[in-house]
C-alpha positions in Angstrom: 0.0 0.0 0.0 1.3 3.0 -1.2 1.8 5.9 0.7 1.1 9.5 -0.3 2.8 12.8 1.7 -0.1 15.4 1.7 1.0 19.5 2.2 -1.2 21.4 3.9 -1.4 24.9 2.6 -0.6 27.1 5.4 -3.3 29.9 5.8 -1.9 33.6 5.3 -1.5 35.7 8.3 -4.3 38.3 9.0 -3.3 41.6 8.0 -1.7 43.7 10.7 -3.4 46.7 10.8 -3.3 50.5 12.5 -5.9 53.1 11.8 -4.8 56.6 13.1 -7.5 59.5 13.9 -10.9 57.0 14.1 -11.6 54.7 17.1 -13.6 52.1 18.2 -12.8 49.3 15.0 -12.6 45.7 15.6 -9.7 43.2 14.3 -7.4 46.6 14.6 -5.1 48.8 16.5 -6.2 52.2 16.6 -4.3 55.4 17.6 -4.6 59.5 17.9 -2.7 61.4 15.4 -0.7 62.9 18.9 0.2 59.1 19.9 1.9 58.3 16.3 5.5 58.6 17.5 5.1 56.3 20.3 4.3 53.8 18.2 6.6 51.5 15.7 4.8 52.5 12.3 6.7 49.9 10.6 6.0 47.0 12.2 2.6 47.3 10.8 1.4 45.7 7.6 -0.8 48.9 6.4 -1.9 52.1 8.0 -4.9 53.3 7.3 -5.4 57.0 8.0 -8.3 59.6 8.1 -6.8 62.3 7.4 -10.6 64.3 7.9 -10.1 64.0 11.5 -6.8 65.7 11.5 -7.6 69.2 12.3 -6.3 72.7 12.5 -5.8 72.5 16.2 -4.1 69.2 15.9 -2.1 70.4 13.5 -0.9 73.5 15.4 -0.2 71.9 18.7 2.1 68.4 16.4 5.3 70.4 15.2 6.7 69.9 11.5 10.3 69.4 13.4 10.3 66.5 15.8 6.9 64.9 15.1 5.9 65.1 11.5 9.3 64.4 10.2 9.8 61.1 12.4 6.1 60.0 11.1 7.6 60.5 7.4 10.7 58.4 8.1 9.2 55.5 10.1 6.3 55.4 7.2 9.5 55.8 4.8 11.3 52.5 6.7 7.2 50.8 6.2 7.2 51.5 2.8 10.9 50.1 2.1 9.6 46.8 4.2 6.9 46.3 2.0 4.0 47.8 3.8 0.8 49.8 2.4 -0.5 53.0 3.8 -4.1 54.2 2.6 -5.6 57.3 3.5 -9.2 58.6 3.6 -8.9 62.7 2.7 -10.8 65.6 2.3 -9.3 68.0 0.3 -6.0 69.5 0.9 -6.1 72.3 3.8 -3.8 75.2 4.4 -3.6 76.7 8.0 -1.2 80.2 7.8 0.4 80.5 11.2 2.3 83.9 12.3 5.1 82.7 12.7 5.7 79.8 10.3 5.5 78.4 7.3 1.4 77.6 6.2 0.6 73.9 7.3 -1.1 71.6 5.9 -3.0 68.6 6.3 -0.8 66.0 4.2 2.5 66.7 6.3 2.4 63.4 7.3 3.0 61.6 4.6 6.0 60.4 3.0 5.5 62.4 -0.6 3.1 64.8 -1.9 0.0 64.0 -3.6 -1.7 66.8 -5.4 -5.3 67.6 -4.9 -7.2 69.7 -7.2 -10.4 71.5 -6.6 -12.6 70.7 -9.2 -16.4 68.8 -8.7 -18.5 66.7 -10.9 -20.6 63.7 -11.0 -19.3 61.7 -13.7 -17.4 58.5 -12.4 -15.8 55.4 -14.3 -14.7 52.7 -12.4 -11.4 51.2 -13.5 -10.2 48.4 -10.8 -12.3 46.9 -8.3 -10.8 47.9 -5.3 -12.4 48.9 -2.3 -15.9 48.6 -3.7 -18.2 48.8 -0.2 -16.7 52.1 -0.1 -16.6 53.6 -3.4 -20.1 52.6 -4.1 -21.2 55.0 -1.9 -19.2 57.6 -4.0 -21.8 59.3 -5.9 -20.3 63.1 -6.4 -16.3 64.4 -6.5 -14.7 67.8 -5.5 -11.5 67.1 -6.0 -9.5 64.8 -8.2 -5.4 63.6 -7.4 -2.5 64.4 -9.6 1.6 64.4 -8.7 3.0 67.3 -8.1 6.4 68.3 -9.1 9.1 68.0 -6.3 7.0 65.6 -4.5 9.6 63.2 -2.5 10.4 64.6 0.9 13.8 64.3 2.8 13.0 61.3 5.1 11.8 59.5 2.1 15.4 60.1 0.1 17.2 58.9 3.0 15.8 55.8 3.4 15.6 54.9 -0.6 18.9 56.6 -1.6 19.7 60.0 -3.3 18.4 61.3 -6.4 21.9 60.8 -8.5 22.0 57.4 -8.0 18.3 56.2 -8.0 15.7 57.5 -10.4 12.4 57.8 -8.6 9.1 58.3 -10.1 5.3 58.5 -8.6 2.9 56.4 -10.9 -1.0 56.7 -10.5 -2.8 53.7 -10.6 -7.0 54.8 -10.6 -9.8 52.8 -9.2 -12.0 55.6 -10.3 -11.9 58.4 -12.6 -13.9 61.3 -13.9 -15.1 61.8 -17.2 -11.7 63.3 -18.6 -9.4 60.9 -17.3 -8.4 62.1 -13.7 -7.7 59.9 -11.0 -10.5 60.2 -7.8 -9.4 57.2 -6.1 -6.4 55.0 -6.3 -3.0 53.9 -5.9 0.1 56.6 -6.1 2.9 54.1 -6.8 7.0 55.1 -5.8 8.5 53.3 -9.0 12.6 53.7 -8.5 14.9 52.8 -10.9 18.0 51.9 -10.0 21.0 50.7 -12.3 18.4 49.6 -14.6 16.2 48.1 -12.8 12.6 49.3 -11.8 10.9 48.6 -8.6 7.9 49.6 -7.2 8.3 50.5 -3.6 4.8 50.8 -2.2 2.8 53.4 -2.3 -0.3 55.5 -1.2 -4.1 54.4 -1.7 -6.0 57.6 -1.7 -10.1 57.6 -1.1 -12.0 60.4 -1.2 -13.6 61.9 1.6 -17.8 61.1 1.2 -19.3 64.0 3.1 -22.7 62.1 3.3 -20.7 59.7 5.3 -19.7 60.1 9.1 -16.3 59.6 9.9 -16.5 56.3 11.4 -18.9 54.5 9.1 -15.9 55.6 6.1 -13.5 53.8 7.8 -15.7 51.0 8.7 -16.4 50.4 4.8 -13.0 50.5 4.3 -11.6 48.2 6.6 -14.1 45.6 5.7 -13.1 45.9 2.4 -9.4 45.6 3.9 -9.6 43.1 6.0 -12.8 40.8 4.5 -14.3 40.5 7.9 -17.1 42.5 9.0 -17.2 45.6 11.6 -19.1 45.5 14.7 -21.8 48.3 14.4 -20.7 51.5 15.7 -22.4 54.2 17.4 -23.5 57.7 15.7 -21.1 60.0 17.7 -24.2 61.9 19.6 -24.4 58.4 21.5 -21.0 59.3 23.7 -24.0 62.4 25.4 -26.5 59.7 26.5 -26.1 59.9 30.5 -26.2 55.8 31.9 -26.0 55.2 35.6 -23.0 54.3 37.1 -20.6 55.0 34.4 -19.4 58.6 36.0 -18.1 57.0 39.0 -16.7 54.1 36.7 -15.1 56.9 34.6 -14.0 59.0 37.9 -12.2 55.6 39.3 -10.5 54.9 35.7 -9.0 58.3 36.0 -7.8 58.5 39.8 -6.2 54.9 38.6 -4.6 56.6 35.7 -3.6 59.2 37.3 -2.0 56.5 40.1 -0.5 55.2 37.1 1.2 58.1 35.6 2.6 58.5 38.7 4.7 55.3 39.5 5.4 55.1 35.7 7.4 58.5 36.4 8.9 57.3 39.4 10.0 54.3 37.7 11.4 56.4 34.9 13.4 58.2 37.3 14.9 55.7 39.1 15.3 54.1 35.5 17.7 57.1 34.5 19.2 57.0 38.1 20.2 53.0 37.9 21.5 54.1 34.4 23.7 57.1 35.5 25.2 54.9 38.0 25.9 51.7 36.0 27.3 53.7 33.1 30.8 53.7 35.2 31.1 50.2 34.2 32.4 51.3 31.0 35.6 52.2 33.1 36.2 48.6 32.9 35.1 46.6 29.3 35.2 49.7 27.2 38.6 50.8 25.0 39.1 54.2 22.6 37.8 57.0 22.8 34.4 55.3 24.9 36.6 54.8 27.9 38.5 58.4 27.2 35.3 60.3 27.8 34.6 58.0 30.9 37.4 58.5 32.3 37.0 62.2 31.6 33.6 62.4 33.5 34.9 60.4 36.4 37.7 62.8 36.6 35.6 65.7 36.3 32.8 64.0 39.2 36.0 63.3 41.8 36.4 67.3 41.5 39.1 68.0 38.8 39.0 70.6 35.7 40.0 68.8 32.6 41.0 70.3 29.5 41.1 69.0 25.9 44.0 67.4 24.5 47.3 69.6 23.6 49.1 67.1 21.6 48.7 63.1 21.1 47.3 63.2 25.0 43.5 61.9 25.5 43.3 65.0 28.2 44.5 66.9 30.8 43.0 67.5 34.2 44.1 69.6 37.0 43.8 69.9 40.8 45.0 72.1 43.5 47.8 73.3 40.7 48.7 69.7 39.9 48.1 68.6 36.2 47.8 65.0 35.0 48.6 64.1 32.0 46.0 61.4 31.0 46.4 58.3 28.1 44.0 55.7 28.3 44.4 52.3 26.8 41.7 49.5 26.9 43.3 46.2 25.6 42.5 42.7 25.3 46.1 41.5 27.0 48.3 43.4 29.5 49.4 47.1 29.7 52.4 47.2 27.5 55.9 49.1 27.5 55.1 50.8 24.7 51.8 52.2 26.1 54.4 53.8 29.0 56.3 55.6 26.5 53.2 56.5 25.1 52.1 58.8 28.5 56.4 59.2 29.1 56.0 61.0 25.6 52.9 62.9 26.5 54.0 64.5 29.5 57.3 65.6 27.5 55.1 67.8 24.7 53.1 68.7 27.9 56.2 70.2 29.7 56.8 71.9 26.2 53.8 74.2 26.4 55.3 76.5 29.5 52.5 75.0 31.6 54.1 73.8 35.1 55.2 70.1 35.4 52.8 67.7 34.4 52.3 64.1 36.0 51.7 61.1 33.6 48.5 59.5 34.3 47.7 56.0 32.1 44.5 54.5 33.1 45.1 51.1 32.2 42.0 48.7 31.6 43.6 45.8 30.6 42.1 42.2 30.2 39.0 44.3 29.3 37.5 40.8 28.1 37.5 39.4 31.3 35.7 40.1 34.4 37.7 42.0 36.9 37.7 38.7 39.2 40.0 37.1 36.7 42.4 39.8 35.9 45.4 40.6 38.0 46.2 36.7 38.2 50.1 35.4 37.3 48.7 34.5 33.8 46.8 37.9 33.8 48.9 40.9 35.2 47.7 44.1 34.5 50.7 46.2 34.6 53.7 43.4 34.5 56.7 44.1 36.0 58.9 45.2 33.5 56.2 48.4 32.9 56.1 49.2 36.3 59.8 49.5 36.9 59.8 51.7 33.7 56.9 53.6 35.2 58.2 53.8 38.4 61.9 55.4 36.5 59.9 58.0 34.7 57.0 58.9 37.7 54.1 57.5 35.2 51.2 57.1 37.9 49.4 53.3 36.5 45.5 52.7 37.2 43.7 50.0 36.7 40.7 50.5 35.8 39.2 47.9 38.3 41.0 49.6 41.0 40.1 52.5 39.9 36.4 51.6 39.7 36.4 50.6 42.9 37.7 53.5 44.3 35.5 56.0 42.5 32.0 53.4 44.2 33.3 54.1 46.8 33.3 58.0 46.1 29.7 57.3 45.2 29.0 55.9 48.4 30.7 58.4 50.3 33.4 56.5 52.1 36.2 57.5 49.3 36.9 61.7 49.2 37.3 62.8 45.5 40.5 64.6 46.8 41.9 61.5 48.0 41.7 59.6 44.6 42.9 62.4 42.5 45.7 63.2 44.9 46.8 58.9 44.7 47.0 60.0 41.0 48.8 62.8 40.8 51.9 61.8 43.9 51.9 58.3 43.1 54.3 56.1 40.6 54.0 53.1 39.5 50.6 51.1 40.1 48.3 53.8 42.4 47.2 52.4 45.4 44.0 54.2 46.1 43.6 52.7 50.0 47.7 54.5 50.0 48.0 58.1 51.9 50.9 60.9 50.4 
């Protein structure tokens, strides 16, 4: 008896979905236009937006810098990934401000789409897209077109400059008007790139039907979307029908919030004050210029002045007329001669500048691979003893950065003076021994 191997076909994914500026749809997430940049636009498989509900006030209080250009890149990024953004517009608005450049009600999107004001009653259907909704389209005020310098910034950094990538904005209609202008449809980002064409995504544009409310547009559309069907949703009038209870219920959600917003603070500040602390770590597995500009702020914390480098130095601090003369080496094996001569050298150009005499400082964070529990062994010196007999000859003060590390928690904690650890630094020769009086 033969046997036969039978392959399921494996059911596609529903659509993930975000509709921005209507609420209340099921099989969705939905959003305010203010909430957009706390939300990852791209890990969504289409946006839908109403664009109606975005208002002047809205507008005003969402600035161009900082908000709308981050909603431009991250819809950028979902069109590069492959996902689809559709919006439901009126026509295009214009809001003149004192002291700015007019608004408008399409700063959201990744490139321009041209509206113009023209109205008629004549429509052709092309493609059979969205056809719950566009039934219900019976007269037009406006058709869409593609402007000329349409792609915005965020959009060109994502997909690549204009000299090396040819970019052009192709209309694909669902619907058009008697002479052959698009009222609703795709507007496709074609790019051509060393021959090759590729079409990027795009924006679906649907026409605003003012016989419709808000919420029953987008409820047409997202069944057409999504080919299940929406709940029934209430006129917006229904939100003024007083029910008993439900003030107190509202009045308890709030205190609650309000409870909320108040430990999520808290949290956030003790958040950034575990991270402010826990950032000195970097004194011992970081290396370059990282571990220069910890060091730097360590110094600077103990109670030092530090100044930018002269020469080939990583900086210079002083304290109480003392001046060290600071290289910093993070390495994968011991602290070698040559890193000596290094801060020897250092201090030489230092002393060339007419400042008084400087002290070589080399912070040393050797065996940064390893925990500090495992450095300083016979197979693992830090400073071996052929550098600190060199140090020692030319007065090189050598810190590990463990020690050191140790020294400055205890700083923290305050059982460690910042004087005391920057005075170890500047008297001291060979390996600094923090726990060491002058």
């Amino acid at each position: 008896m033969s046997s036969r191997s039978v392959t399921l076909e494996q059911p596609n994914p529903p659509l993930k979905v975000l509709v921005v500026g209507s609420a209340g749809h099921a099989h969705v997430t939905c959003s305010t236009w203010t909430d957009l940049t706390s939300l990852n636009l791209k890990d969504f498989d289409v946006i839908v937006f109403n664009v109606a509900s975005l208002d002047d006030n809205t507008i005003a209080r969402l600035p161009r810098h900082g908000f709308f250009d981050k909603v431009r890149r991250e819809l950028s990024l979902l069109l590069a990934s492959g996902g689809k953004i559709i919006a439901l517009t009126p026509e295009r608005r214009v809001i003149k401000q004192k002291s700015d450049d007019p608004r408008t009600n399409w700063e959201w999107s990744p490139f321009d789409i041209g509206i113009a004001l023209e109205a008629g009653d004549t429509i052709e259907t092309k493609v059979t897209m969205f056809e719950r909704y566009l039934s219900r389209l019976k007269r037009w005020s406006f058709y869409f077109f593609v402007p000329q310098g349409a792609l915005t910034g965020e959009l060109i950094d994502v997909f690549g400059s204009p000299h090396q990538n040819k970019y052009m904005l192709q209309l694909n209609a669902y619907a058009i008007n008697r002479y052959g202008k698009m009222l609703a449809g795709d507007v496709l980002l074609a790019i051509s790139f060393a021959g090759h064409n590729n079409i990027c995504g795009g924006v679906t544009v649907l026409p605003a039907i003012p016989e419709l409310e808000q919420k029953e547009a987008v409820r047409l559309i997202l069944e057409d979307l999504i080919g299940k069907p929406q709940q029934s949703l209430p006129p917006d009038w229904v939100d003024q029908i007083p029910m008993p209870f439900v003030a107190a219920i509202n009045a308890d959600i709030a205190q609650k919030n309000a409870e909320i917003k108040l430990l999520s603070d808290e949290i956030a500040a003790n958040e950034q004050k575990r991270a402010d602390i826990e950032k000195w770590k970097k004194l011992v597995y970081a290396t370059g210029r990282e571990l220069e500009q910890i060091f730097e702020e360590a110094i600077v914390k103990l109670g030092a002045q530090t100044t930018p480098a002269n020469a080939e130095e990583e900086f210079v601090f002083e304290y109480m007329g003392k001046f060290g003369v600071v290289e910093c080496k993070g390495v994968g094996k011991s602290v070698s001669l040559e890193h000596v001569r290094q801060a020897d050298s250092h201090v030489l150009k230092f002393l060339e500048t007419d400042k008084p005499d400087g002290k070589g400082v080399l912070l040393g964070n050797a065996w940064r691979n390893l925990p500090p529990s495992e450095r300083g062994a016979a197979d693992t010196p830090v400073f071996p003893t052929n550098v600190v007999k060199h140090a020692v000859q030319r007065e090189i003060a050598l810190v590990g950065a463990a020690d050191f590390l140790c020294a400055f928690c205890e700083f923290l904690e305050g059982k460690m003076s910042g004087e005391a650890i920057l005075d170890a630094m500047l008297t001291q020769s060979g390996i600094v021994d923090f726990r060491r009086t002058s």
